[in-house]
C-alpha positions in Angstrom: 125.2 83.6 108.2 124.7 79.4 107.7 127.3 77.6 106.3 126.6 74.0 104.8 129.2 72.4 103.0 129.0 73.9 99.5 126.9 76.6 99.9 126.4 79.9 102.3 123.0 81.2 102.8 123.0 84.6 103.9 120.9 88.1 104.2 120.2 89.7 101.2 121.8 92.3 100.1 121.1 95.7 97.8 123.3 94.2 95.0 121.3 90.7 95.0 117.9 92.2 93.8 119.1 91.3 89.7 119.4 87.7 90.9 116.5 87.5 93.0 114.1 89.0 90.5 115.3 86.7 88.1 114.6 83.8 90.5 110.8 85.3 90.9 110.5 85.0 87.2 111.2 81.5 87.3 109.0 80.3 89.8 106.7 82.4 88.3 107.0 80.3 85.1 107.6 77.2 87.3 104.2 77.7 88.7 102.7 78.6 85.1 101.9 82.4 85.2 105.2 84.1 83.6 103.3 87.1 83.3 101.9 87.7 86.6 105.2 89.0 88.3 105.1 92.9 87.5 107.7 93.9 91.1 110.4 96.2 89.4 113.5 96.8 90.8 113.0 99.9 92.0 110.1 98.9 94.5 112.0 95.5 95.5 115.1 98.0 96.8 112.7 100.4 98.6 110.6 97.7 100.3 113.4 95.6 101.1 116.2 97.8 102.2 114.8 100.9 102.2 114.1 103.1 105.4 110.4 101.0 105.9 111.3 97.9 105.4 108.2 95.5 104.4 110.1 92.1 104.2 113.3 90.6 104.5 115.4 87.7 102.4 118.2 85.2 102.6 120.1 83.8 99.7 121.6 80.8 99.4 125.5 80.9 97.4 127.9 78.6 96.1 131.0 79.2 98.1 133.9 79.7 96.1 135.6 76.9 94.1 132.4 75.2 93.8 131.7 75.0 90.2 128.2 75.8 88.5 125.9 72.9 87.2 126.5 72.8 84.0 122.5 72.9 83.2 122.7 76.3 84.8 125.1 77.6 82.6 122.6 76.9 79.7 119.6 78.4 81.9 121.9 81.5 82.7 121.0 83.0 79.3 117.3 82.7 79.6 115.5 86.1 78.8 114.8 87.4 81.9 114.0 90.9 83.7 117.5 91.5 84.7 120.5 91.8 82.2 122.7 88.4 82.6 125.6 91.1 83.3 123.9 92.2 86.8 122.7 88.9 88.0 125.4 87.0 90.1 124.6 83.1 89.1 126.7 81.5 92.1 123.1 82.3 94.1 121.0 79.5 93.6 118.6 80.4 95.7 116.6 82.8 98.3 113.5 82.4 101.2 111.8 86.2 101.5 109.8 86.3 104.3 107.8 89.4 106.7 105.9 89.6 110.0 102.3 89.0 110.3 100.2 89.1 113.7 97.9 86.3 114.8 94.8 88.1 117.1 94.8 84.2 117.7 98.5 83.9 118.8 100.1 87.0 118.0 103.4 87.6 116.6 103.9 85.5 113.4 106.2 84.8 110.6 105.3 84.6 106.8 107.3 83.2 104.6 106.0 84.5 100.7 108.9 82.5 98.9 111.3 79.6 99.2 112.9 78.8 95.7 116.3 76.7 95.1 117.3 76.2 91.2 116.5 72.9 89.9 119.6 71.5 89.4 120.4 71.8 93.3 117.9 70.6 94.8 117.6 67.4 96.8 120.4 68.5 99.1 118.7 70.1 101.9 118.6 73.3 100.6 115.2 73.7 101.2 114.9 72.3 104.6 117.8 74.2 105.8 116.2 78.2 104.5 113.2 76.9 106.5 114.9 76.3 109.7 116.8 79.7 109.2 113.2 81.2 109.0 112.5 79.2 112.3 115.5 80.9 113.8 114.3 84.3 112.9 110.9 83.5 114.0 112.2 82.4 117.7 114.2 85.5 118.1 111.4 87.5 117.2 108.6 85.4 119.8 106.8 84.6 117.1 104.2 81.7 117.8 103.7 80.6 114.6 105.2 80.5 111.3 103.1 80.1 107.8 103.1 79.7 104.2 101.0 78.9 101.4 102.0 76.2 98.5 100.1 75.2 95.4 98.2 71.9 95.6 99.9 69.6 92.7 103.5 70.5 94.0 104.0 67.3 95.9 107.5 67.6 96.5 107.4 70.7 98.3 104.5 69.2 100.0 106.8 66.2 101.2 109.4 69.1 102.6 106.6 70.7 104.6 105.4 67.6 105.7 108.4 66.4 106.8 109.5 69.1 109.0 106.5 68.9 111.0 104.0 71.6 108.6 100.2 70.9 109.2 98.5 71.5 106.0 95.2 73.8 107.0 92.5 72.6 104.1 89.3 74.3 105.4 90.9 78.1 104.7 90.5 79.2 101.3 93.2 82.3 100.1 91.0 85.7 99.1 92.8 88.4 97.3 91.9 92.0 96.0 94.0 92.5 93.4 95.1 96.0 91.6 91.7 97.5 89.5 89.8 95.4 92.1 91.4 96.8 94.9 90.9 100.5 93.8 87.6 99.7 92.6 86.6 99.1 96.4 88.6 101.2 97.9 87.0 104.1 96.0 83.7 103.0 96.2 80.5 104.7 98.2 79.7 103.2 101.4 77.2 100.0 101.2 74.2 101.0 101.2 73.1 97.8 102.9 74.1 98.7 106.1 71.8 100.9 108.3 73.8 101.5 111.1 76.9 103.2 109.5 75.5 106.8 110.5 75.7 105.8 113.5 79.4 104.6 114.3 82.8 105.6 113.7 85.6 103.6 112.9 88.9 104.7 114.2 92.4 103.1 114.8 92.4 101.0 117.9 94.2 102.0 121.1 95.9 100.8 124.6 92.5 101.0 126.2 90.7 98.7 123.6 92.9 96.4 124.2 90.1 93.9 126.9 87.2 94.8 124.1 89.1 93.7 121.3 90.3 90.4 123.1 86.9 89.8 124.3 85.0 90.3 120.7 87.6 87.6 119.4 86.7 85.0 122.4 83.4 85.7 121.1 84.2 85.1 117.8 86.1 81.8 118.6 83.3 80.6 120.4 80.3 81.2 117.7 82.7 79.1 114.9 83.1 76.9 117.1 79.0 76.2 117.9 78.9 76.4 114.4 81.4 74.0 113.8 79.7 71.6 116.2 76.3 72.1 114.6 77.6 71.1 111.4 78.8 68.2 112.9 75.8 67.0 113.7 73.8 67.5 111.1 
């Protein structure tokens, strides 16, 4: 738990999944697709407290006394996936985040969102759920922790910037997405391949361990010729 002077940001909790969806939604709508966020609540509680956990959150709330903005007040009414009766509206906002793994660097953090409500940001909100994310990173020997943000948001740009982020502009985010996903998942073998008869893919082990490390020294090394080539040319 992180205290700052009118706020407390702490782990989420069961009870603040209303508050967070409804958050979603609005950054959601904030980055122009209101429609695309189709999480219920039901999933969000088994993913995120249930017995496999696939991410974790903190939440940021006003500590009491402090009053709401009164903009928020208005805002509070919004149509939104949760009933205004559930949500609590002293959380003004939340950072989810989950583990990744480098085969680069190893143990990394991800952070998916970082959202404060409009009316309160500018007061380090943001800076300060990213260096909580930092903390959790450390303790859990991560190497590296990343993100994603859309190109025209120049504020949050700024943040990143500022606390040291390096902006990575030669990787380009590739998605299968729902009907896509099944599509391929379901579909026969390529054909183009003639040498799938001939292997099997299985789940790695202890004992691949010097194979696997050596076939992504090999890898680094052929982008890298390629890399140079192209710099050439």
């Amino acid at each position: 738990v992180q205290e700052m002077e009118n706020v407390l940001i702490r782990p989420a909790s069961p009870e603040d999944a209303p508050s967070i969806l409804w958050m979603i939604q609005l950054i959601a709508e904030y980055e122009k697709e209101p429609y695309e966020p189709k999480l219920t609540r039901k999933e969000f509680l088994r993913d995120g407290f249930g017995e496999e956990k696939y991410f974790s959150a903190l939440v940021v709330e006003l500590k009491t006394g402090i009053p709401l903005v009164e903009e928020e007040r208005r805002n509070s009414s919004t149509e939104m996936p949760s009933s205004s009766m559930e949500r609590n509206e002293r959380l003004i906002g939340y950072v989810l985040y989950f583990s990744r793994y480098s085969s680069w660097r190893g143990r990394m953090l991800h952070i998916e969102d970082l959202f404060v409500k409009e009316p309160y940001r500018g007061n380090g909100i943001g800076s300060q759920l990213m260096k909580e994310c930092a903390k959790v990173a450390m303790s859990r020997g991560c190497h590296r922790m990343s993100w994603e943000v859309l190109d025209w948001n120049v504020d949050a740009i700024r943040l990143y910037k500022r606390i040291g982020g390096t902006l990575v502009h030669d990787w380009l985010c590739v998605r299968l997405v729902e009907d896509d996903l099944k599509r391929f998942a379901a579909a026969e073998t390529n054909q183009t391949g003639t040498m799938l008869a001939d292997v099997m893919i299985r789940e790695a082990n202890a004992a691949d361990v010097p194979s696997l490390l050596w076939l992504r020294l090999r890898d680094a090394v052929a982008r890298a010729a390629t890399l140079d080539s192209e710099h050439h040319e």
